[in-house]
N, C-alpha and C positions, 0 to 999 in steps of 0.2 A: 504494500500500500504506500503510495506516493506521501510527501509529508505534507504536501493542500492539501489531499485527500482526509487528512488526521484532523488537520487543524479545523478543517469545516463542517467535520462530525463532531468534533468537539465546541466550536460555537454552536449548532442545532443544540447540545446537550448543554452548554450557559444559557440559551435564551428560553430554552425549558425550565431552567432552574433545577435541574437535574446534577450539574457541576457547578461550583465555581471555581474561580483561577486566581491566582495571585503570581507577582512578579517579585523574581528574584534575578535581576543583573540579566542577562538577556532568556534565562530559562523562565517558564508559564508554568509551575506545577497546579496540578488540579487535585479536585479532592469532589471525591461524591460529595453528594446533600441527598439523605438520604429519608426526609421526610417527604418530601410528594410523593416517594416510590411507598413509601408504608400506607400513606393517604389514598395513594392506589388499588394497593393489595387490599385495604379493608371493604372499598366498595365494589372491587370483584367480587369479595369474600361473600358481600352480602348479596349479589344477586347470582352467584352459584348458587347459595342455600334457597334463595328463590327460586329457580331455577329446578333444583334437585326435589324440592317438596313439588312443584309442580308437576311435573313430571309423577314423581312416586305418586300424586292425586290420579292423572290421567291413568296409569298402568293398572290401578285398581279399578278405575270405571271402564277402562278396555276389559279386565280380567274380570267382570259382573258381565257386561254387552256379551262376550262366548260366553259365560253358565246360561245366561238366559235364550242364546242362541241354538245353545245343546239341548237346553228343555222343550224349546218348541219344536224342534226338531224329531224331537221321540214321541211328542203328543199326534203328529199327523200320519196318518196310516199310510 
């Protein structure tokens, strides 16, 4: 990887607020910021578990719609 290449994935990740940077005599060392990625992770967290109960809701009403499909099934001659 080219060192533009570095330096402009690395500003995308300053104007995210994902890094920041500080100067040291011609070197830019950087350092995660690692609260928007926590801040992240927590409202994934929360609509997986959306997600997951939903889901488990539907698989129960799918898993009722065949029992009751098996029943009428054996009721018609």
């Amino acid at each position: 990887m080219t060192q533009a290449a570095i330096s402009k994935h690395l500003k995308v990740l300053e104007r995210a607020g994902l890094i920041a940077r500080d100067r040291d005599a011609q070197r830019r060392p950087s350092r995660l910021v690692a609260q928007p990625l926590a801040e992240a992770s927590g409202w994934i967290e929360e609509y997986r578990q959306f997600w997951d109960t939903s889901f488990r809701r539907l698989d129960g009403l799918l898993d009722e719609l065949q029992v009751e499909k098996k029943r009428g099934s054996k009721r018609k001659p």
